[in-house]
C-alpha positions in Angstrom: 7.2 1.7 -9.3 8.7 3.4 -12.5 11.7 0.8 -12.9 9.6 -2.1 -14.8 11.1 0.2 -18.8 15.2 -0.9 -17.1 14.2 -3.1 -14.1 17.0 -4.4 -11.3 17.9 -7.7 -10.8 15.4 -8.1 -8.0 12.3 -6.6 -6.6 9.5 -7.5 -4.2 6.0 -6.4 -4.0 4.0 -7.0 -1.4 1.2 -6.0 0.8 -2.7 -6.7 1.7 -3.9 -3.6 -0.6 -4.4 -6.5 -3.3 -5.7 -3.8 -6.0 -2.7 -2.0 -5.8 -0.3 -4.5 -5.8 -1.9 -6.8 -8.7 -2.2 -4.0 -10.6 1.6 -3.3 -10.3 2.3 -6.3 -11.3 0.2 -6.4 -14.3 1.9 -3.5 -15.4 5.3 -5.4 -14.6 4.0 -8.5 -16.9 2.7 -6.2 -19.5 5.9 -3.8 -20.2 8.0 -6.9 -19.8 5.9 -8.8 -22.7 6.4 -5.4 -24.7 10.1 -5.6 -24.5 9.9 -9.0 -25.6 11.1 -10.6 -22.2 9.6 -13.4 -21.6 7.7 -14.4 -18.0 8.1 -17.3 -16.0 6.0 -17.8 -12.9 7.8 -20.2 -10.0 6.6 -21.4 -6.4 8.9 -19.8 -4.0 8.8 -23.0 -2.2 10.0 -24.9 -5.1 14.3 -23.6 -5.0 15.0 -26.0 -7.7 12.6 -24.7 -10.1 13.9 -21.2 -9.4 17.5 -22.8 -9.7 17.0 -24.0 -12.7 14.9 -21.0 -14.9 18.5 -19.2 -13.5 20.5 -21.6 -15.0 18.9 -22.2 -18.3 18.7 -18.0 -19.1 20.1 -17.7 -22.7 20.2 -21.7 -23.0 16.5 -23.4 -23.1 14.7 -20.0 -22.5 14.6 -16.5 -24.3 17.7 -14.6 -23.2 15.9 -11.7 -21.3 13.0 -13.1 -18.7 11.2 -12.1 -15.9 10.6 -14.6 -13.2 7.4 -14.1 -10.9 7.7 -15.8 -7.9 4.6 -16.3 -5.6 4.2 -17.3 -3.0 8.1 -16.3 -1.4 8.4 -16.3 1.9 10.6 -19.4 2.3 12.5 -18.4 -1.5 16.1 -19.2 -1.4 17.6 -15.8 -0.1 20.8 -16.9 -0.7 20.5 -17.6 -4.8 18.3 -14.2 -4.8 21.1 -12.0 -3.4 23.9 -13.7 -5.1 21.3 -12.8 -8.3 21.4 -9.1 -6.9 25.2 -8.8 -5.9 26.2 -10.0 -9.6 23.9 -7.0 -11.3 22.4 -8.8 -14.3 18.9 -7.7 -15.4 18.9 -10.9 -18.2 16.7 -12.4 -15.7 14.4 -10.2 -13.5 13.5 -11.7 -10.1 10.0 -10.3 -8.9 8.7 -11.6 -5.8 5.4 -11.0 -5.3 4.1 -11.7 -1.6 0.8 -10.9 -0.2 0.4 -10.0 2.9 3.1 -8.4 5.1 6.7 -9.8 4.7 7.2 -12.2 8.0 10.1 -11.3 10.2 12.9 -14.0 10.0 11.6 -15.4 6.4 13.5 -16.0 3.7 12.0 -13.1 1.9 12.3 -10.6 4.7 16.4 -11.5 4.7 16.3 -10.4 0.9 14.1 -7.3 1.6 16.4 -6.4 4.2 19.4 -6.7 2.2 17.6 -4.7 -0.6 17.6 -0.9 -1.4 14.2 0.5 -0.2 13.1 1.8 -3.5 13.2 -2.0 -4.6 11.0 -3.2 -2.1 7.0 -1.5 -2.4 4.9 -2.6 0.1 1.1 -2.0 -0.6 -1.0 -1.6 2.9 -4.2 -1.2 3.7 -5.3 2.3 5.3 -6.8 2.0 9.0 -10.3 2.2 8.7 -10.9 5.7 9.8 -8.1 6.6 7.1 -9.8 5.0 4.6 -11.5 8.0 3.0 -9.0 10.5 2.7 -6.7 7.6 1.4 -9.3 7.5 -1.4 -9.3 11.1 -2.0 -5.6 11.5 -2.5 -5.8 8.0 -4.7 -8.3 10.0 -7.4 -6.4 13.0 -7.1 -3.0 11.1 -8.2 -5.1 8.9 -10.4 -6.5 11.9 -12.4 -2.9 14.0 -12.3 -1.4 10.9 -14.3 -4.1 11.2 -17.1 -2.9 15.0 -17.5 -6.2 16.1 -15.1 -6.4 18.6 -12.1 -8.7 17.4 -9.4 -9.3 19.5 -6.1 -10.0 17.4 -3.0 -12.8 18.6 -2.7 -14.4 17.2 -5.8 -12.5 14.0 -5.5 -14.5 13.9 -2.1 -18.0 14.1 -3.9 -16.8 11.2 -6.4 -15.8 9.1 -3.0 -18.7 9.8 -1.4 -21.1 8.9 -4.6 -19.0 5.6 -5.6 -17.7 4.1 -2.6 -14.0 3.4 -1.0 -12.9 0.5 -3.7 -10.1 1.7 -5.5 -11.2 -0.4 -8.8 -14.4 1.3 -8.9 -12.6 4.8 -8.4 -10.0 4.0 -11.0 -12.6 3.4 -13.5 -14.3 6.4 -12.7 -11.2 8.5 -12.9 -10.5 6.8 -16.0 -13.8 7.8 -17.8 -13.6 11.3 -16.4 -9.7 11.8 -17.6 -10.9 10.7 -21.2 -14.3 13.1 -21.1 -12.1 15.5 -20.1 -9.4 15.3 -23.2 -12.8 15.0 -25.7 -13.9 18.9 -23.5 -10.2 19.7 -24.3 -10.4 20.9 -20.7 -7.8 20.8 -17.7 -9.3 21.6 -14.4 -12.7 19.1 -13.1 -15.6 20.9 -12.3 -18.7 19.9 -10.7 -20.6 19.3 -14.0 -17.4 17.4 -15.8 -17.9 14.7 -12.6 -21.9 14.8 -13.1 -21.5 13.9 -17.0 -19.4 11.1 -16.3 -19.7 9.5 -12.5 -23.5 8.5 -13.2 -26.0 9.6 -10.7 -23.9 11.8 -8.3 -23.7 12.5 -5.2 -27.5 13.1 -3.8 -28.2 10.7 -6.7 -26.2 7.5 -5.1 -27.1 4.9 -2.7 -25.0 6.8 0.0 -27.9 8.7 1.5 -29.8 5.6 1.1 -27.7 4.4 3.6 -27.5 7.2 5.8 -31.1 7.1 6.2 -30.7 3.8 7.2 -28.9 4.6 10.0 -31.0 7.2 11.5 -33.5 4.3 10.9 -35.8 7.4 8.5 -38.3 6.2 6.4 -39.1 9.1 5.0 -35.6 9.9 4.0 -34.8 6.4 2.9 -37.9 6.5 0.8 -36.5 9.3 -1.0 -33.4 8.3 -1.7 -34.5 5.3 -3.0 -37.2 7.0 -5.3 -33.7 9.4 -6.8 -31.8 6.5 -7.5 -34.4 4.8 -8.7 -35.3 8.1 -11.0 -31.6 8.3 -12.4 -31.4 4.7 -13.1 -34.3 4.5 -14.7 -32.9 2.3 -17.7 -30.5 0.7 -15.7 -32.2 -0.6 -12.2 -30.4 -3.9 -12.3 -27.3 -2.5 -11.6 -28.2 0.0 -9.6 -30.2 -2.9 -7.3 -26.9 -4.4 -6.9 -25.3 -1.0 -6.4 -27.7 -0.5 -3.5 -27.0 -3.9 -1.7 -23.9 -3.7 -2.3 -23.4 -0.6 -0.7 -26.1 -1.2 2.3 -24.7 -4.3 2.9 -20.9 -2.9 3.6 -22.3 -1.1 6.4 -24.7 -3.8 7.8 -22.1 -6.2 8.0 -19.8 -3.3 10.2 -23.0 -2.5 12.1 -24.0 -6.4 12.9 -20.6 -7.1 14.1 -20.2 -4.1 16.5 -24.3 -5.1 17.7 -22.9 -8.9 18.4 -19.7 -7.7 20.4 -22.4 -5.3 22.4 -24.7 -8.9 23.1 -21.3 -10.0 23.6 -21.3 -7.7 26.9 -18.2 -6.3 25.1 -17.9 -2.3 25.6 -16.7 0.8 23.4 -13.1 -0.3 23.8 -12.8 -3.5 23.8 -15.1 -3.2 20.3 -12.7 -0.5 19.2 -9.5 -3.3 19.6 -11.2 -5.5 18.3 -12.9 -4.1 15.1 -10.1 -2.0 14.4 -11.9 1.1 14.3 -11.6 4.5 15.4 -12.6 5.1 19.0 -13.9 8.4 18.0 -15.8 7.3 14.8 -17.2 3.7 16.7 -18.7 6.3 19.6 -19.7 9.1 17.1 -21.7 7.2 14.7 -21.4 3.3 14.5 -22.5 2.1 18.2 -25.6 4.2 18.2 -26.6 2.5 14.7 -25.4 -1.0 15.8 -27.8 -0.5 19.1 -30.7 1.0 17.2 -30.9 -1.8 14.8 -29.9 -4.9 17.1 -28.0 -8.1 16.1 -31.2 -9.8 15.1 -32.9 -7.0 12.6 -29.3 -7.2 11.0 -29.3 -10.8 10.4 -32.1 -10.0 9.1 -31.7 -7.6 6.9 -28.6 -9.1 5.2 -30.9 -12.0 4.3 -33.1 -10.1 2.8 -30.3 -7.7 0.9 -28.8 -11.4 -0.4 -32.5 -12.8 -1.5 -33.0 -9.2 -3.5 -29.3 -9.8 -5.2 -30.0 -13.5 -6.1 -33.1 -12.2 -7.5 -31.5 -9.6 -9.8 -29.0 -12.2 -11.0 -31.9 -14.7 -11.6 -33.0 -12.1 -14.1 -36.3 -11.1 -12.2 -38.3 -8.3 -13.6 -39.2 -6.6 -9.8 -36.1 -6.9 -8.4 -35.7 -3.4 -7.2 -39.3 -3.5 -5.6 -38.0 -6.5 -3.3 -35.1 -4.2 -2.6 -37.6 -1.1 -1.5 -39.6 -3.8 0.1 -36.6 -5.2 2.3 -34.9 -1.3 3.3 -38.7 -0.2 3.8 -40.6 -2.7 5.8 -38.1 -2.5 8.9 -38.3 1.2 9.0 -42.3 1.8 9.1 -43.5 -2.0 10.4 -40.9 -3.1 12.4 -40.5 -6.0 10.3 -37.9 -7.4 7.7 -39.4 -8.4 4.3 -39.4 -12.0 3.5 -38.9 -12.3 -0.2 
């Protein structure tokens, strides 16, 4: 939102895309400490406490505030629109809700009373959007740091880092400043491979595409680059690596226990969420090669190498070759 400089009376942020919407309203807290207003954060259950912060503006508290209130689905809509109707921005009302705004609540009467640029709702892509969501989101993110990024680029950084849009902020971040230092514009290839750490071929994303095709040979190798581009850093990228094979175990156990469920393609697809197409195309044959149990498995075993890392162990990213390795070339999960 690009009101927080001369905010309205009232806004509301909501939403389950918590990234976005915290950082929204850290930016809200932050501009508003800047100005000098002062914050105050109130229960939206708790109407006298929002009653009273109203009441007192100019007499106990600093003249110009902005009020937080969490938690607002049962917030007195009346005293918030009467705040609205009367047009003073002394005291900023900034309902923060997470999660979708419930029909027939007290905050979906204010939200429908509200102008639609006052009311930014943050949701979460459908899974089979998720990617290009992420695309667009480094595009944007890099065109506000004064950077040109072609989608096609912003799909190799996607690809290399992963879907969270923390991680990709920080990524564009360092990129945007690497590219002020080059005094250059426009990304290119070798701009992203300065900055964005082991790209691409060099991430844990083949690692887990091997995986699925249940490859040893390709698994081995991905490993053995990661390993070779970390070399000074294979704690973190041990954790990288389970972090990122265990995103897709967990997607592929659950689809294996709706199959031993007796559940079939559709019924998964409802259920999970996901993409008829994309559930067909590449997760159910995954889920049925691997089987509920080898899964179970293999989380354990991804959960044993993590605890190991953060217990400071010196082979830690031998455990994690051991546990991807053993089930593709023994048939068996390694133990720790």
């Amino acid at each position: 939102m690009s009101q927080w400089k001369k905010p309205p009376p009232v806004l509301i942020l909501s939403g389950d895309e918590e990234f976005l919407r915290v950082r929204e309203l850290r930016e809200a807290v932050a501009v508003a400490d800047e100005a000098g207003r002062s914050v105050e954060y109130v229960d939206g259950d708790d109407r006298g406490e929002l009653s009273r912060v109203l009441s007192s503006s100019g007499v106990f508290f600093h003249d110009e505030i902005l009020v937080v209130i969490e938690n607002p689905e049962n917030v007195d809509h009346g005293l918030v629109l009467r705040h609205h109707e009367a047009g003073s921005t002394d005291v900023v009302i900034l309902l923060c809700q997470k999660g979708a705004i419930k029909k027939k609540s007290g905050l979906s009467k204010v939200a429908d009373a509200l102008p639609k640029q006052l009311v930014a709702c943050f949701e979460k892509p459908k899974p089979w959007e998720e990617a290009d969501r992420a695309v667009q989101f480094c595009v944007t993110e890099a065109r506000k740091r004064g950077v040109e990024l072609k989608e096609a680029i912003a799909g190799a950084i996607v690809k290399n880092v992963g879907l969270d849009l923390g991680i990709l902020t920080f990524e564009i971040d360092k990129l945007a400043r690497y590219m002020k230092v080059e005094g250059a514009r426009d990304v290119e290839v070798a701009h992203v491979k300065a900055t964005v750490g082991a790209f691409s071929e060099l991430g844990p994303k083949p690692v887990v595409e091997a995986l699925e095709r249940l490859d040893p040979k390709g698994a081995s190798a991905a490993l053995a680059n990661m390993r070779r581009t970390h070399a000074g850093h294979l704690g973190g990228a041990t954790l990288r690596a389970c972090a990122f094979v265990s995103r897709s175990a967990v997607k592929w156990l659950h689809i294996a226990a709706l199959l031993n469920e007796g559940a079939g393609p559709d019924e998964i697809s409802s259920r999970t969420g996901l993409h008829p197409f994309v559930l067909r195309k590449t997760l159910l044959p995954v889920a049925k090669r691997w089987g509920e149990g080898r899964l179970v498995t293999l989380l354990k075993s991804l959960a044993r190498v993590e605890r190991s890392v953060r217990s400071g162990h010196a082979n830690s990213w031998v455990q994690l070759e051991c546990a991807l390795l053993d089930p593709l070339t023994t048939g068996t999960i390694y133990a720790g």
